[in-house]
mmCIF file of the N, C-alpha and C atoms, coordinates in Angstrom:
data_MODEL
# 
_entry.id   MODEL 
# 
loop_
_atom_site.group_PDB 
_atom_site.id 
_atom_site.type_symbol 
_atom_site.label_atom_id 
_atom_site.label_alt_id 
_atom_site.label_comp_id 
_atom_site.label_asym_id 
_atom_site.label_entity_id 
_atom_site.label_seq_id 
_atom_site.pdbx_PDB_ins_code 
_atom_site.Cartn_x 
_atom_site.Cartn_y 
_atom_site.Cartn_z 
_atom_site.occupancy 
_atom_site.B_iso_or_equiv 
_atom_site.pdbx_formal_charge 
_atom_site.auth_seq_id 
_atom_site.auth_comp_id 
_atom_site.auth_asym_id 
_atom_site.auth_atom_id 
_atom_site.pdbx_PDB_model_num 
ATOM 1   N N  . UNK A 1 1  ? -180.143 -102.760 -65.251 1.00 0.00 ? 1  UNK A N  1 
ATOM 2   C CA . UNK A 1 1  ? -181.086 -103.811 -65.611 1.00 0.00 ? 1  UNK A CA 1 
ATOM 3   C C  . UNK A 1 1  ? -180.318 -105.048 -66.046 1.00 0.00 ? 1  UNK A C  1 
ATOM 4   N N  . UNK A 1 2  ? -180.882 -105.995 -65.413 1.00 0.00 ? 2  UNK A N  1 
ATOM 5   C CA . UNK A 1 2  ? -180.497 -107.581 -66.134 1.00 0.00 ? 2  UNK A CA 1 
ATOM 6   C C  . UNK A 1 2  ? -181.278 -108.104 -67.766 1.00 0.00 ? 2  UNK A C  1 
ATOM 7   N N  . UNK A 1 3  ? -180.359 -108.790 -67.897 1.00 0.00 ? 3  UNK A N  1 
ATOM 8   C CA . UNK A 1 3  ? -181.559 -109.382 -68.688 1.00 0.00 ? 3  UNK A CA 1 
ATOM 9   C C  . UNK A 1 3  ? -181.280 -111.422 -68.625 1.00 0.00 ? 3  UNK A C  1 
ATOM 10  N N  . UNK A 1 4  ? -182.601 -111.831 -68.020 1.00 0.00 ? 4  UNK A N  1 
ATOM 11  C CA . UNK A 1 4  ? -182.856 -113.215 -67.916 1.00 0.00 ? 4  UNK A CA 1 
ATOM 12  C C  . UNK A 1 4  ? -183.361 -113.640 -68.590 1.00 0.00 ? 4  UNK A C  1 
ATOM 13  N N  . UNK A 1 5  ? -182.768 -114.593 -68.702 1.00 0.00 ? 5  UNK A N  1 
ATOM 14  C CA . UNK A 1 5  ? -183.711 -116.040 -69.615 1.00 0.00 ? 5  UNK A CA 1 
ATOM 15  C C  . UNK A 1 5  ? -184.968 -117.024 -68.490 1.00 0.00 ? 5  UNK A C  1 
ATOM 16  N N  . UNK A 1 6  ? -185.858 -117.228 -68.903 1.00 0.00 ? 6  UNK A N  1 
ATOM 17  C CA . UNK A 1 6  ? -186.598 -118.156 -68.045 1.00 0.00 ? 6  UNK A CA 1 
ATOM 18  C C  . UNK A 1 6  ? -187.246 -119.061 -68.529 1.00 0.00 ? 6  UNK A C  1 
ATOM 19  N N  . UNK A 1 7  ? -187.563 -120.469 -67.929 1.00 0.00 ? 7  UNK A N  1 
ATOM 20  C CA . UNK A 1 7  ? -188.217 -121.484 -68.542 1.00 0.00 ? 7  UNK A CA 1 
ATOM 21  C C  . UNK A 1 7  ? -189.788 -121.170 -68.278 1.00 0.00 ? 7  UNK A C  1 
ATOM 22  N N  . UNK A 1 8  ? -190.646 -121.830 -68.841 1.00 0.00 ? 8  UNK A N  1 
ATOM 23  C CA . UNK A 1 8  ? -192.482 -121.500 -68.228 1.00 0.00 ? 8  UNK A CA 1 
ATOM 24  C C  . UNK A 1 8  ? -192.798 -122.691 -68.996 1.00 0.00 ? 8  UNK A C  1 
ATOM 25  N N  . UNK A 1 9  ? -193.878 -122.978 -68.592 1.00 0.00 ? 9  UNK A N  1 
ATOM 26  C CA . UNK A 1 9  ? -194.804 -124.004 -69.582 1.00 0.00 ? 9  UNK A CA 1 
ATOM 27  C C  . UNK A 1 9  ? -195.839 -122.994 -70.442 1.00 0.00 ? 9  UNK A C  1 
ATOM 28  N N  . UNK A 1 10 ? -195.989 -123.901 -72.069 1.00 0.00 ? 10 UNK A N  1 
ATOM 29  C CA . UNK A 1 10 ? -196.874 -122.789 -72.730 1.00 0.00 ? 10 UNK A CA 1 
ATOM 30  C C  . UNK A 1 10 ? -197.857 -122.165 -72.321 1.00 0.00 ? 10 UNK A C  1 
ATOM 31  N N  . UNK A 1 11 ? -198.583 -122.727 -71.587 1.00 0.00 ? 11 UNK A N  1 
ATOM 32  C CA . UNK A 1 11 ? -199.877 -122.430 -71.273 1.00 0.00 ? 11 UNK A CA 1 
ATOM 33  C C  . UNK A 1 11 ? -199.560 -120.521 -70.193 1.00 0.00 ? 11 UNK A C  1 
ATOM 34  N N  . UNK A 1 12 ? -198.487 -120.669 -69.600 1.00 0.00 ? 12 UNK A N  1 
ATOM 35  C CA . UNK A 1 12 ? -197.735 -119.750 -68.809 1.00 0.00 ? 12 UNK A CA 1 
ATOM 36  C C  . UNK A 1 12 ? -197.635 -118.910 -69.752 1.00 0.00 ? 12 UNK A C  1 
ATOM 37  N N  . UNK A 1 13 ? -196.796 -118.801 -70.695 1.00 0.00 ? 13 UNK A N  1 
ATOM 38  C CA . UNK A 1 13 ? -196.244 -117.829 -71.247 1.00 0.00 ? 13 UNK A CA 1 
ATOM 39  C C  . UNK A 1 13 ? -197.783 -117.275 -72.633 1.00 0.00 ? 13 UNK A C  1 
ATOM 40  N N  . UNK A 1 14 ? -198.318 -118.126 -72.491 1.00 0.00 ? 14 UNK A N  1 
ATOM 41  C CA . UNK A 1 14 ? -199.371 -118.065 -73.634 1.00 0.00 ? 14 UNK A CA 1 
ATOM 42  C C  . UNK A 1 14 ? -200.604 -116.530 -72.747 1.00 0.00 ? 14 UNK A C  1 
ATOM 43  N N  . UNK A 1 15 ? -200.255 -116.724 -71.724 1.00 0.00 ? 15 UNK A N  1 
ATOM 44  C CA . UNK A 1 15 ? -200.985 -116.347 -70.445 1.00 0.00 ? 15 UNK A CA 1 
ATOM 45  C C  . UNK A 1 15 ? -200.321 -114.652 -70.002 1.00 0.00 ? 15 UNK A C  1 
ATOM 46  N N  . UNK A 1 16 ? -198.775 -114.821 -70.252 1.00 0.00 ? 16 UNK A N  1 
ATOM 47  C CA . UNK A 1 16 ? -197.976 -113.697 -70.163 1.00 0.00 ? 16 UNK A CA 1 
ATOM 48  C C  . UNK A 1 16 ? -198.231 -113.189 -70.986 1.00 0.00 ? 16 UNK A C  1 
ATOM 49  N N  . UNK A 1 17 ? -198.019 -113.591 -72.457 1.00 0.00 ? 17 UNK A N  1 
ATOM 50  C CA . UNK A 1 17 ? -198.498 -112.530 -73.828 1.00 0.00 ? 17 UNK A CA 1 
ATOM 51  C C  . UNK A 1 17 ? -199.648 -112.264 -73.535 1.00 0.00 ? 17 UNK A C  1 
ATOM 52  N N  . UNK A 1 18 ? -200.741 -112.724 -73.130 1.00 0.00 ? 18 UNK A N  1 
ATOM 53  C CA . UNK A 1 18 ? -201.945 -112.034 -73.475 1.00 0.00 ? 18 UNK A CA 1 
ATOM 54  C C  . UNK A 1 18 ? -202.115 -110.766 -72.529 1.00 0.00 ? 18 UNK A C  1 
ATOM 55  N N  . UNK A 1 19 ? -201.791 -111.097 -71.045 1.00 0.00 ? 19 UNK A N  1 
ATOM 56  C CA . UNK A 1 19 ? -201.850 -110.102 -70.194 1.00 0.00 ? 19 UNK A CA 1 
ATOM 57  C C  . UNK A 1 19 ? -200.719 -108.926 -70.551 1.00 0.00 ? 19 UNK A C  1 
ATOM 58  N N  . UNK A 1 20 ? -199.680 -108.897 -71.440 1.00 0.00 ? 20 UNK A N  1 
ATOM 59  C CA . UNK A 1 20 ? -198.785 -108.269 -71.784 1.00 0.00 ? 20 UNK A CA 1 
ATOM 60  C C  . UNK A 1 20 ? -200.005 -107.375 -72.608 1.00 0.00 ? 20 UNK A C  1 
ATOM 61  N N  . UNK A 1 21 ? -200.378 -108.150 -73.477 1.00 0.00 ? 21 UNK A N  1 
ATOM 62  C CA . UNK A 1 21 ? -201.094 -107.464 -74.491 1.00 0.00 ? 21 UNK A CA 1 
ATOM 63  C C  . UNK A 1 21 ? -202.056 -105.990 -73.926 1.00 0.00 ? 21 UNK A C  1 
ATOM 64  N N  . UNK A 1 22 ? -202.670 -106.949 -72.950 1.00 0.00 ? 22 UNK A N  1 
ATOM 65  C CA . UNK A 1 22 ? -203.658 -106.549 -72.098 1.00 0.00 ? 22 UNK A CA 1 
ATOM 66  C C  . UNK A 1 22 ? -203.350 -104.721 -71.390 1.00 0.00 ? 22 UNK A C  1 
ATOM 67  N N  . UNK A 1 23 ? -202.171 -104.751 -70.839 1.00 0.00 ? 23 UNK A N  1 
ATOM 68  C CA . UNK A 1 23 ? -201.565 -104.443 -70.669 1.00 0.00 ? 23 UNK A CA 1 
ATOM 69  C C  . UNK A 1 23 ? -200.844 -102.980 -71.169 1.00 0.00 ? 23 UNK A C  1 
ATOM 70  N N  . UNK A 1 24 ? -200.622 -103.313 -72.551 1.00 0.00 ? 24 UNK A N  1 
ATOM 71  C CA . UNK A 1 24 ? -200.173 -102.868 -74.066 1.00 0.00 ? 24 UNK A CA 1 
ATOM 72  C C  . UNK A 1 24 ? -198.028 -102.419 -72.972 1.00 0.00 ? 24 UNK A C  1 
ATOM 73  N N  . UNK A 1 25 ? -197.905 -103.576 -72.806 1.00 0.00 ? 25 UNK A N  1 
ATOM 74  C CA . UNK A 1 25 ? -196.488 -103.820 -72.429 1.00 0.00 ? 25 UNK A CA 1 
ATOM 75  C C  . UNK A 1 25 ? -195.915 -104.988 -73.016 1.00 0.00 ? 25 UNK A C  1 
ATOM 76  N N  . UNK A 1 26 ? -194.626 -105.347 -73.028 1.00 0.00 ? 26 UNK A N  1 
ATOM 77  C CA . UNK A 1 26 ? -194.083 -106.369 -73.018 1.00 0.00 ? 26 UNK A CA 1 
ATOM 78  C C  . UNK A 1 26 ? -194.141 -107.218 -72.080 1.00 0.00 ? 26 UNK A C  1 
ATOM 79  N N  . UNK A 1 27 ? -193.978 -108.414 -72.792 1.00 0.00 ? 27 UNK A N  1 
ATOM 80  C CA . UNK A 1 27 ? -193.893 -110.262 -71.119 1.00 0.00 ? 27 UNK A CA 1 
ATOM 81  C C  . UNK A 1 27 ? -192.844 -109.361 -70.646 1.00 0.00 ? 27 UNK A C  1 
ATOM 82  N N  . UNK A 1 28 ? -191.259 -109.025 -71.176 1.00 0.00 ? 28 UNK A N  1 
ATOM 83  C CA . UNK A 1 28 ? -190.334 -108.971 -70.003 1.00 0.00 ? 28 UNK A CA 1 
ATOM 84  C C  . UNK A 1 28 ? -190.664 -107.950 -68.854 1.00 0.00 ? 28 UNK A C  1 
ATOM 85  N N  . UNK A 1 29 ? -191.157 -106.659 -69.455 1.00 0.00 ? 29 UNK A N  1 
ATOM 86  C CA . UNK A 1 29 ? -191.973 -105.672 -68.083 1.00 0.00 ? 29 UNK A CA 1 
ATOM 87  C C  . UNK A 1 29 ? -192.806 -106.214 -67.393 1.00 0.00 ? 29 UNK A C  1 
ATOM 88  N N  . UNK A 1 30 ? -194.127 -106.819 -68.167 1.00 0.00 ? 30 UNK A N  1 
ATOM 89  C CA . UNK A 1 30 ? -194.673 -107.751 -67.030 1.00 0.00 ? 30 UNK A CA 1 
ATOM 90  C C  . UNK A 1 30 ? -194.072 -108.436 -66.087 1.00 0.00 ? 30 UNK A C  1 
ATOM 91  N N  . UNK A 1 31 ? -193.012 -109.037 -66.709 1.00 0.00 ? 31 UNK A N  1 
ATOM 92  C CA . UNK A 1 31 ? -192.932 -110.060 -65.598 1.00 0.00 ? 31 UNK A CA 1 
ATOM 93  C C  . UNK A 1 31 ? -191.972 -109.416 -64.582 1.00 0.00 ? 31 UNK A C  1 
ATOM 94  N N  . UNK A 1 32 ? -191.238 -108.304 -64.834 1.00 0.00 ? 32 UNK A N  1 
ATOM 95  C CA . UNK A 1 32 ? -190.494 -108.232 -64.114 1.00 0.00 ? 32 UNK A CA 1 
ATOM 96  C C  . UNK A 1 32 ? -191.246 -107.118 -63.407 1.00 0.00 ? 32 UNK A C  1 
ATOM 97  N N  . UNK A 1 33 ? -192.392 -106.161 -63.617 1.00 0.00 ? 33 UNK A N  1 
ATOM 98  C CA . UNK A 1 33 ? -193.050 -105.709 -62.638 1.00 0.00 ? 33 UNK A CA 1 
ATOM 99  C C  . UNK A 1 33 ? -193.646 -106.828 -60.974 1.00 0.00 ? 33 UNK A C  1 
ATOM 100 N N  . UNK A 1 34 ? -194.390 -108.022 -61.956 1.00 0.00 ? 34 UNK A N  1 
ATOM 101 C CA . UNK A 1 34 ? -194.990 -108.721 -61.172 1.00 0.00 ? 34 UNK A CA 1 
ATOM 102 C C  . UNK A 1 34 ? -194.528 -109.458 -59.977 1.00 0.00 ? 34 UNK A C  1 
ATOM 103 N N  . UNK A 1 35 ? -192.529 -108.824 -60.363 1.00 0.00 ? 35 UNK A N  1 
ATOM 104 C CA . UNK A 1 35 ? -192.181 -109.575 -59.665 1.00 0.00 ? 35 UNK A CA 1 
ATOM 105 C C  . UNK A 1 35 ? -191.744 -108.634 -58.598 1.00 0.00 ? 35 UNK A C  1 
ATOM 106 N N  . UNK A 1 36 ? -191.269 -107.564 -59.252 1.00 0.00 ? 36 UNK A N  1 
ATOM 107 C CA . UNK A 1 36 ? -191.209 -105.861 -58.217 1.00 0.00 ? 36 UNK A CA 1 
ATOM 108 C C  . UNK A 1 36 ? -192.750 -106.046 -56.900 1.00 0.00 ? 36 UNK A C  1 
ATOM 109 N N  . UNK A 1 37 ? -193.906 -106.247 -57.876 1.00 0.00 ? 37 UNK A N  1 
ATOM 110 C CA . UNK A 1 37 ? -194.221 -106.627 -56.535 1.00 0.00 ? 37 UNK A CA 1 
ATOM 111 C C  . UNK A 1 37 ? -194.254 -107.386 -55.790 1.00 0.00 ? 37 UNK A C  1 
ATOM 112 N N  . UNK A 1 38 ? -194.404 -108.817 -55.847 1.00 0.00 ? 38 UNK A N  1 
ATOM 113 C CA . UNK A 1 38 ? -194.060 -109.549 -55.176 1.00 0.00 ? 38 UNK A CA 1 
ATOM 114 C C  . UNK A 1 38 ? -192.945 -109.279 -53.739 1.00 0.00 ? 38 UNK A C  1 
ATOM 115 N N  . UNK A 1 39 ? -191.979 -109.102 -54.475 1.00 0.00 ? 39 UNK A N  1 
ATOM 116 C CA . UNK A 1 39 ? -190.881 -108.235 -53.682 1.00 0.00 ? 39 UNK A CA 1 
ATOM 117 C C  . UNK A 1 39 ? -191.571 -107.507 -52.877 1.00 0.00 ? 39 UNK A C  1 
ATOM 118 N N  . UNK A 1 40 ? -192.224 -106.397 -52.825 1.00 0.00 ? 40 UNK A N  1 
ATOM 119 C CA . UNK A 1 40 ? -192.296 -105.247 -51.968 1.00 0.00 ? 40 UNK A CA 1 
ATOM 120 C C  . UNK A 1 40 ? -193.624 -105.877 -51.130 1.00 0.00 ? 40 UNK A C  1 
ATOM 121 N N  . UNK A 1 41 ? -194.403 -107.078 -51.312 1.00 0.00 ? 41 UNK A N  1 
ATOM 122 C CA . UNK A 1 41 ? -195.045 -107.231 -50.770 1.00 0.00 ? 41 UNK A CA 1 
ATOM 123 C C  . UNK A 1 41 ? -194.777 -108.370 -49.703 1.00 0.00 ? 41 UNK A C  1 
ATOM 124 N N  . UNK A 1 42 ? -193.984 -108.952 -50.548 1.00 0.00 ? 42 UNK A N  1 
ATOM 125 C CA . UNK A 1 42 ? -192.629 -109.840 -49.248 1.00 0.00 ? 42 UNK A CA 1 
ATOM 126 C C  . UNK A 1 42 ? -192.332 -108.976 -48.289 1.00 0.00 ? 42 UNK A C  1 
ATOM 127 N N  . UNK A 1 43 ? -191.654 -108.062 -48.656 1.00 0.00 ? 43 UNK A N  1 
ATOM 128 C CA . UNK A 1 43 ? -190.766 -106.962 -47.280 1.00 0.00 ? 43 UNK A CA 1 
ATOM 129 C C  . UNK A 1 43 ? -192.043 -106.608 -46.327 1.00 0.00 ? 43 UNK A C  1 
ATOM 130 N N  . UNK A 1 44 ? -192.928 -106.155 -46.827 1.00 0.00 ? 44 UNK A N  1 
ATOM 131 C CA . UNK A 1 44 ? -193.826 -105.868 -46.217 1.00 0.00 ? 44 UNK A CA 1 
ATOM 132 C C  . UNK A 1 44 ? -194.588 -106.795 -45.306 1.00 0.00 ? 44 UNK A C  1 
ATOM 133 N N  . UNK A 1 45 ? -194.714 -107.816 -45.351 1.00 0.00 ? 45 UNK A N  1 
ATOM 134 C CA . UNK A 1 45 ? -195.209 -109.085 -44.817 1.00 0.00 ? 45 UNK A CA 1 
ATOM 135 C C  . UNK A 1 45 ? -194.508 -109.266 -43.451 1.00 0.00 ? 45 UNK A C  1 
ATOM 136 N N  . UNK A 1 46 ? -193.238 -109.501 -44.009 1.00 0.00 ? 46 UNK A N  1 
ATOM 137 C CA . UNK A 1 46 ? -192.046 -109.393 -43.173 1.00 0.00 ? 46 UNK A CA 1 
ATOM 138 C C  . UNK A 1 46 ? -191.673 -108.184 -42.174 1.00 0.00 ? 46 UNK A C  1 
ATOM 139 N N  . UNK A 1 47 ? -192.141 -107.168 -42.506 1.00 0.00 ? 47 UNK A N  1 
ATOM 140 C CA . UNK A 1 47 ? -191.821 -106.406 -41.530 1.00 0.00 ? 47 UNK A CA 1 
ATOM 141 C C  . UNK A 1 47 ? -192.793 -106.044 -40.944 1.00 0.00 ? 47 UNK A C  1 
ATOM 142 N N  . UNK A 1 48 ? -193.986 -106.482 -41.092 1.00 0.00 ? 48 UNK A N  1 
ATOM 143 C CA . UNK A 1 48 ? -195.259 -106.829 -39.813 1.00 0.00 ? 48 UNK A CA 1 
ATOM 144 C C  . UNK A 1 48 ? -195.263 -107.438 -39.626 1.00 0.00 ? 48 UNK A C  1 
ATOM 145 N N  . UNK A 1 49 ? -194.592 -108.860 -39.949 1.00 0.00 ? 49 UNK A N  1 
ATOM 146 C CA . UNK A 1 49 ? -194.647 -110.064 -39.021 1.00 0.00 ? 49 UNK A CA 1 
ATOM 147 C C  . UNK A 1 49 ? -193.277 -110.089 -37.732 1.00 0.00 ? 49 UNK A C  1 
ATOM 148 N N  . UNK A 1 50 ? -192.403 -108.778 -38.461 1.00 0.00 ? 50 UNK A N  1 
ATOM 149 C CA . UNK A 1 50 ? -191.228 -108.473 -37.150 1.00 0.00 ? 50 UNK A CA 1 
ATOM 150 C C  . UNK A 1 50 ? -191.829 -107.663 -35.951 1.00 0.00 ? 50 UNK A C  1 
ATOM 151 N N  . UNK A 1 51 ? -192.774 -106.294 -36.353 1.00 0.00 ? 51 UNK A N  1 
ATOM 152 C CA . UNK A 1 51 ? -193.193 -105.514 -35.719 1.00 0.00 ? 51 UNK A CA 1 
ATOM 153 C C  . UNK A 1 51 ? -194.372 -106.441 -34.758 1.00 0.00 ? 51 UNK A C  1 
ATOM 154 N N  . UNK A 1 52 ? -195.525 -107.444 -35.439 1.00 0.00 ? 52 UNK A N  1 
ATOM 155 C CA . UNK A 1 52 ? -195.595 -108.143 -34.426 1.00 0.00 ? 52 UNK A CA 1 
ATOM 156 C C  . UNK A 1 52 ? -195.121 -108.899 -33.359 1.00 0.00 ? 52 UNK A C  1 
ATOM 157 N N  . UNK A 1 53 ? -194.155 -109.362 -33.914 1.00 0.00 ? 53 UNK A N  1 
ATOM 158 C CA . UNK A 1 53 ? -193.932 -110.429 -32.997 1.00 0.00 ? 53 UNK A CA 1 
ATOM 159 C C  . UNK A 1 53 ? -192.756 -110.006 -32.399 1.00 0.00 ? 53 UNK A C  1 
ATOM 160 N N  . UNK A 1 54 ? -192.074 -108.373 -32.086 1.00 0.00 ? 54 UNK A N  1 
ATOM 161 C CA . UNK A 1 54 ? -191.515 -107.255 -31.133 1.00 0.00 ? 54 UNK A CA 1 
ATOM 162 C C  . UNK A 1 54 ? -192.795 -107.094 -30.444 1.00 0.00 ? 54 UNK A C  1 
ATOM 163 N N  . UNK A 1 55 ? -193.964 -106.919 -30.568 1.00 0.00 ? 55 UNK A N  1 
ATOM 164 C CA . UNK A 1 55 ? -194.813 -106.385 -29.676 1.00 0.00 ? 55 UNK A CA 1 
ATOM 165 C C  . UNK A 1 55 ? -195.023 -107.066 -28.489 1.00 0.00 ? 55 UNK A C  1 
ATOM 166 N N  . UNK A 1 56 ? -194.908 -106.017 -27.044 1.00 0.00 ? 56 UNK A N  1 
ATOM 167 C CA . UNK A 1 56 ? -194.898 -106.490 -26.288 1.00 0.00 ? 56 UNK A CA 1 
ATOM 168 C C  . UNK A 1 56 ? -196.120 -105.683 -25.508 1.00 0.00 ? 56 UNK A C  1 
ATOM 169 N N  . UNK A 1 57 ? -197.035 -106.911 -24.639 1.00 0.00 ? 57 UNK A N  1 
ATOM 170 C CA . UNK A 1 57 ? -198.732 -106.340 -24.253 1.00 0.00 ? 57 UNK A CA 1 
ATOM 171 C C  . UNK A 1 57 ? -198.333 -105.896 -23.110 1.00 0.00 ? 57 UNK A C  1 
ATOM 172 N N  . UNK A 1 58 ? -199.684 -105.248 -22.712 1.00 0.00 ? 58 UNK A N  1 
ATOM 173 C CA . UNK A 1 58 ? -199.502 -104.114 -21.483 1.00 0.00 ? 58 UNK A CA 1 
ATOM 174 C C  . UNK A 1 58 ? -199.457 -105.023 -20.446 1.00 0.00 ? 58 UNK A C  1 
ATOM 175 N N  . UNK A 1 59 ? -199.240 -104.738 -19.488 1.00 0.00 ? 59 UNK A N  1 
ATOM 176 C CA . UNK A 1 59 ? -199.117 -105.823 -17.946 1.00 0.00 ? 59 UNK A CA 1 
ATOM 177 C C  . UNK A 1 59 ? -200.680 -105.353 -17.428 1.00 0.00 ? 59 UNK A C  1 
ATOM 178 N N  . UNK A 1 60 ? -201.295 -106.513 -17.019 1.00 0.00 ? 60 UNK A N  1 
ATOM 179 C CA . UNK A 1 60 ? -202.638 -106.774 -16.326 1.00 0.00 ? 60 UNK A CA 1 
ATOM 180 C C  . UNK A 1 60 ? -202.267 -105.648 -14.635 1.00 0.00 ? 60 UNK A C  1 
ATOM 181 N N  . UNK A 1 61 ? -203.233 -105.379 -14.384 1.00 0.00 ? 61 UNK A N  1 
ATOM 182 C CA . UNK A 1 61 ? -202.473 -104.613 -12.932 1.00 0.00 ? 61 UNK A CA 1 
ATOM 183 C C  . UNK A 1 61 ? -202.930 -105.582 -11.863 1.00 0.00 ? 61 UNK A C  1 
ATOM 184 N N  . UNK A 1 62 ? -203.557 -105.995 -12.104 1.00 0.00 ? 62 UNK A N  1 
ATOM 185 C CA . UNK A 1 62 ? -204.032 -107.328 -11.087 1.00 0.00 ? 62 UNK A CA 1 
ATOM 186 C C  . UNK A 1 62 ? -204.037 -108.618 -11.753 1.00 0.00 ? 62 UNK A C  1 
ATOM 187 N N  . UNK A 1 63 ? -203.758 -109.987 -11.026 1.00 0.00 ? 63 UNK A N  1 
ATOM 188 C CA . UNK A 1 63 ? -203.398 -110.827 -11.642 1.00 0.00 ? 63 UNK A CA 1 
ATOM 189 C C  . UNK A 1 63 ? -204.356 -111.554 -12.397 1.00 0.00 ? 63 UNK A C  1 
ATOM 190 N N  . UNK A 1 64 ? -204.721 -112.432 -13.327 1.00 0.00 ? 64 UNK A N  1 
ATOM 191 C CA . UNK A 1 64 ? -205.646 -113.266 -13.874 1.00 0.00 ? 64 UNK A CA 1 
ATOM 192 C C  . UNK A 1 64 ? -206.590 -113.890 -12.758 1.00 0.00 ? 64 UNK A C  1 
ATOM 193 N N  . UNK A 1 65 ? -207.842 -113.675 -12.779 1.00 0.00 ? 65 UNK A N  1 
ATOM 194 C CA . UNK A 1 65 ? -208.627 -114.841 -12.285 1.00 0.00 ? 65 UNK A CA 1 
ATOM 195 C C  . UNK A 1 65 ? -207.852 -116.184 -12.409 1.00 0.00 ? 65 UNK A C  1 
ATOM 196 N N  . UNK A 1 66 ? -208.525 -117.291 -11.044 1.00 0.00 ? 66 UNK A N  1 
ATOM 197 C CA . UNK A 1 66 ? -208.634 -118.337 -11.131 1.00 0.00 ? 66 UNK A CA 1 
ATOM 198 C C  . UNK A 1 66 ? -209.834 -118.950 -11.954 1.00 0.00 ? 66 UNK A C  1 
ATOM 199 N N  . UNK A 1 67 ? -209.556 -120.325 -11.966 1.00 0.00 ? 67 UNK A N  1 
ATOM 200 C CA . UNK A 1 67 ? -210.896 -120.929 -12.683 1.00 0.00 ? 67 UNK A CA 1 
ATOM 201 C C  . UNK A 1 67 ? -211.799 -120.668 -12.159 1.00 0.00 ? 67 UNK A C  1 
ATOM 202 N N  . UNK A 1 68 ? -211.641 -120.684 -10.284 1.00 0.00 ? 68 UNK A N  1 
ATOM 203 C CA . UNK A 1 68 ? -212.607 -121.131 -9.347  1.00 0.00 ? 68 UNK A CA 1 
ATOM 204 C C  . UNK A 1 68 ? -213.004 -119.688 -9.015  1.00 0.00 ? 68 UNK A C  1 
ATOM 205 N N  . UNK A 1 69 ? -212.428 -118.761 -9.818  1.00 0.00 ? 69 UNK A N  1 
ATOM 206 C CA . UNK A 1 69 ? -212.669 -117.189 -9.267  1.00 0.00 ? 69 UNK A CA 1 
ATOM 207 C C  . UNK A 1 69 ? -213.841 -116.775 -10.014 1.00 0.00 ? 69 UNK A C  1 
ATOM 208 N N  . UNK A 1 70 ? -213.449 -117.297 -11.441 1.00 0.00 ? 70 UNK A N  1 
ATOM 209 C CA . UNK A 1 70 ? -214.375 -117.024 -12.652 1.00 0.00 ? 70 UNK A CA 1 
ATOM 210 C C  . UNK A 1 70 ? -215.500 -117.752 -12.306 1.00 0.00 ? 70 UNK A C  1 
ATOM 211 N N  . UNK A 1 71 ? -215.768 -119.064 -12.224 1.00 0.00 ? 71 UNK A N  1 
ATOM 212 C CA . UNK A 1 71 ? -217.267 -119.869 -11.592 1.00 0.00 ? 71 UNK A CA 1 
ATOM 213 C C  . UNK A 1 71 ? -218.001 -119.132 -10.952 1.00 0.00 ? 71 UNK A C  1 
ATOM 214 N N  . UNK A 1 72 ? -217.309 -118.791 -9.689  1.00 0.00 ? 72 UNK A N  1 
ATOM 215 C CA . UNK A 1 72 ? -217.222 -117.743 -8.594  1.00 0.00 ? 72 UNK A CA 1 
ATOM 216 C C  . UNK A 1 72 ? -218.360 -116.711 -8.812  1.00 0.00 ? 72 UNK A C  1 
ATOM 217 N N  . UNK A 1 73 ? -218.001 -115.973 -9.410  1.00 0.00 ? 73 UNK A N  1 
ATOM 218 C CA . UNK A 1 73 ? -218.246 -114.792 -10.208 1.00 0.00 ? 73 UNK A CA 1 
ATOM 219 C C  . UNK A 1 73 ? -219.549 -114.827 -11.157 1.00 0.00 ? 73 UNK A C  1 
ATOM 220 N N  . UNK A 1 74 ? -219.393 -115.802 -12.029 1.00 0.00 ? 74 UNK A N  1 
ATOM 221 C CA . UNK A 1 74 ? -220.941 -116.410 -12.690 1.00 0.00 ? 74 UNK A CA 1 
ATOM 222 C C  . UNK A 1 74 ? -221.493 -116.405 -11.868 1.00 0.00 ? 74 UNK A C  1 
ATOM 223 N N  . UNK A 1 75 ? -221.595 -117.487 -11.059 1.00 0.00 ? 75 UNK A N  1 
ATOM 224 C CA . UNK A 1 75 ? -222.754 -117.888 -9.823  1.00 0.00 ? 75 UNK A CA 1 
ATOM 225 C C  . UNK A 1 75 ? -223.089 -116.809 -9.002  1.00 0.00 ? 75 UNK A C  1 
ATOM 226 N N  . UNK A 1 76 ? -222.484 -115.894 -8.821  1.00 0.00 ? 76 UNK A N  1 
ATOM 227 C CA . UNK A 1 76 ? -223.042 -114.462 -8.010  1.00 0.00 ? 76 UNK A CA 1 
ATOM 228 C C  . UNK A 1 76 ? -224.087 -113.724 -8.821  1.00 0.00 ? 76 UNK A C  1 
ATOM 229 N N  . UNK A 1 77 ? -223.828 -113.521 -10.283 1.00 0.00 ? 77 UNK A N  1 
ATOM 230 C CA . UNK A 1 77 ? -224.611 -113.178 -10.999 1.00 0.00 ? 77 UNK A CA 1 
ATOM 231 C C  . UNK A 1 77 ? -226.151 -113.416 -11.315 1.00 0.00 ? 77 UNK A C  1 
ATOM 232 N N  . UNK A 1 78 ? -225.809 -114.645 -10.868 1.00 0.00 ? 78 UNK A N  1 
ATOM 233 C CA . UNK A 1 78 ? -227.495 -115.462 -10.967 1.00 0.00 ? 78 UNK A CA 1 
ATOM 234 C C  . UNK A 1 78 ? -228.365 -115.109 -9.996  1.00 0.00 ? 78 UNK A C  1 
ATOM 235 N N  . UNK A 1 79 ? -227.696 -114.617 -8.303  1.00 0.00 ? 79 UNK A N  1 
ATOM 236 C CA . UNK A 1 79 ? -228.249 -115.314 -6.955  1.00 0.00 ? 79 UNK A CA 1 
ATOM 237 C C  . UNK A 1 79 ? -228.964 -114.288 -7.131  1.00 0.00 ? 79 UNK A C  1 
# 
């Protein structure tokens, strides 16, 4: 374990004690839980935004319509 010093504005830390309280922990566990998650919810973000964007889509077996295929196709529907 470390131990840090950190700056906050009162209203922050006025905000940490109470939820500490809340809690029935200390600001430094709080904060350093809040930040455990943060963390694990970073990695996590991150490694579905890798696993997406590895994903690779299935191949069409026939090629895309044209515009004029799709019109096409409406207008048969109607006749």
């Amino acid at each position: 374990m470390k131990n840090v010093t950190i700056t906050m504005e009162d209203h922050v830390a006025d905000w940490a004690r109470m939820e500490a309280a809340r809690r029935n922990t200390s600001v430094s566990r709080l904060l350093g839980e809040l930040l455990a998650e943060k963390m694990h919810h970073d990695d996590a973000y991150e490694r579905a935004m890798r696993e997406a964007l590895a994903f690779k889509p299935i191949p069409f077996e026939r090629p895309y319509l044209t515009r004029d295929e799709v019109y096409a196709e409406r207008l048969d529907r109607f006749r």
